[in-house]
PLY file of the C-alpha trace (Angstrom):
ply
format ascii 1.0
element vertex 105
property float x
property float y
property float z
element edge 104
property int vertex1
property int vertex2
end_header
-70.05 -24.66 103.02
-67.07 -22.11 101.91
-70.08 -19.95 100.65
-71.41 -19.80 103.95
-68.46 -18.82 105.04
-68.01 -15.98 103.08
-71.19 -14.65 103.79
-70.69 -15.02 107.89
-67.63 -12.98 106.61
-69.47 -10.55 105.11
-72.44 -9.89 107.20
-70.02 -9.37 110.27
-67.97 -6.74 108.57
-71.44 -5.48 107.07
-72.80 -5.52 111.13
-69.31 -3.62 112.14
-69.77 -0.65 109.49
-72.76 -0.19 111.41
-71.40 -0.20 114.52
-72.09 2.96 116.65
-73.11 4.84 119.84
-75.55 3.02 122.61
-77.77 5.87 121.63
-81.40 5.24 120.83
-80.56 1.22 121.08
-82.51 -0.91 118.77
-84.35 -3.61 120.21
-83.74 -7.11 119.90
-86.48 -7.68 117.48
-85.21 -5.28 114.98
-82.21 -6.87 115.29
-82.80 -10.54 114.64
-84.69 -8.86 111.50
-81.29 -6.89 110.54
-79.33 -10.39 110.77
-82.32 -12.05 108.88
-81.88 -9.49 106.26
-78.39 -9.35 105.80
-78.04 -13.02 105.10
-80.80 -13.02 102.86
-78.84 -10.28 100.90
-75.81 -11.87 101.26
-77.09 -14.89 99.63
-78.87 -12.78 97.08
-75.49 -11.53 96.15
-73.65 -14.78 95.83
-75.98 -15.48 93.94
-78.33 -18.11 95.58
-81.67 -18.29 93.75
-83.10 -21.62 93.61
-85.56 -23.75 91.72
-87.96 -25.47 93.91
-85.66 -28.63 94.11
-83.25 -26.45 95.62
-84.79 -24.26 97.88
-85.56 -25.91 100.99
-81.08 -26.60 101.01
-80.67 -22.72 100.72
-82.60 -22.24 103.47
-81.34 -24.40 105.38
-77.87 -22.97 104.44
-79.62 -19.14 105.24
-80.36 -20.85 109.21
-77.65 -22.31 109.87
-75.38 -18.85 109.44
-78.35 -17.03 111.20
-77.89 -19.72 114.22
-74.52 -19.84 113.88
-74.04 -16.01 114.58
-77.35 -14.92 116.14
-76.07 -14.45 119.87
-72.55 -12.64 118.82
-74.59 -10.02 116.51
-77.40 -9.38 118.85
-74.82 -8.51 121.41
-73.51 -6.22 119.01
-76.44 -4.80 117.60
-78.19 -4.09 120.35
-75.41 -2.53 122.53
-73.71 -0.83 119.72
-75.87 -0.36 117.20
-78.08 2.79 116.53
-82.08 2.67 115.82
-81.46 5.13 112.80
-78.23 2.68 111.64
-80.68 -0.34 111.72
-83.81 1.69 110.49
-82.17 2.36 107.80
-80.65 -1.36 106.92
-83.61 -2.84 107.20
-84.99 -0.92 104.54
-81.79 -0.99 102.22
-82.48 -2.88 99.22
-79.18 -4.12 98.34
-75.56 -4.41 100.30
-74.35 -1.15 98.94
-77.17 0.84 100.10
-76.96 -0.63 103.30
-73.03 0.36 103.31
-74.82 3.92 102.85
-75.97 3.82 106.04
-73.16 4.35 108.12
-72.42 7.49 106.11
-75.35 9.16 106.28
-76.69 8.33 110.45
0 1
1 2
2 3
3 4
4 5
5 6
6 7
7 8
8 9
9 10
10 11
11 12
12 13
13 14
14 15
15 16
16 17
17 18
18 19
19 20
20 21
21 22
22 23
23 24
24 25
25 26
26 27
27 28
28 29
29 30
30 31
31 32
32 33
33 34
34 35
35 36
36 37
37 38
38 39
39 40
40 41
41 42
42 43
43 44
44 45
45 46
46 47
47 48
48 49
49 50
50 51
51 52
52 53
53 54
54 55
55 56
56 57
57 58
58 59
59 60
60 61
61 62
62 63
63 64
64 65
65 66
66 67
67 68
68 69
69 70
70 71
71 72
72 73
73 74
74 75
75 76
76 77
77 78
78 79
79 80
80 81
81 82
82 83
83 84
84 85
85 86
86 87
87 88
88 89
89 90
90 91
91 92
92 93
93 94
94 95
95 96
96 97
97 98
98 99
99 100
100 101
101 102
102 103
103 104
């Protein structure tokens, strides 16, 4: 449990660097796919692969931050967010080039 909470830690900062203008507002959809994606990487980065056995208790881990924080970021995202900051996330491979993307939109 105190890795999920380091990674709610961590996606929320990683949602607030890409906090900008109402401007060309993403939709909701891309969204939930940005928060899907940054607790997938998040978990990449603490390093949760799994065998099989384990699996199915990682992703239960990965749902319960996504449900735990789903309605707070999509408030965020989609009222603060840019298309081009969340374009650009969801393609990021990795945390640090999705901490590129406030830089460069």
């Amino acid at each position: 449990m105190a890795a999920m909470n380091g990674v709610t830690t961590r996606w929320i900062l990683g949602a607030l660097v890409l906090v900008a203008g109402c401007k060309s507002a993403p939709s909701e959809d891309q969204c939930s796919q940005l928060l899907d994606r940054l607790v997938d990487l998040e978990f990449k980065k603490a390093g949760a692969t799994a065998n099989d056995s384990m699996k199915a208790e990682i992703a239960k881990q990965k749902q319960a931050v996504t449900d735990a924080k789903s309605a707070e970021f999509l408030e965020v995202c989609t009222k603060k967010t840019t298309r081009a900051r969340v374009e650009c996330a969801l393609s990021a491979p990795d945390l640090d080039a999705l901490a590129h993307c406030d830089e460069t939109k």
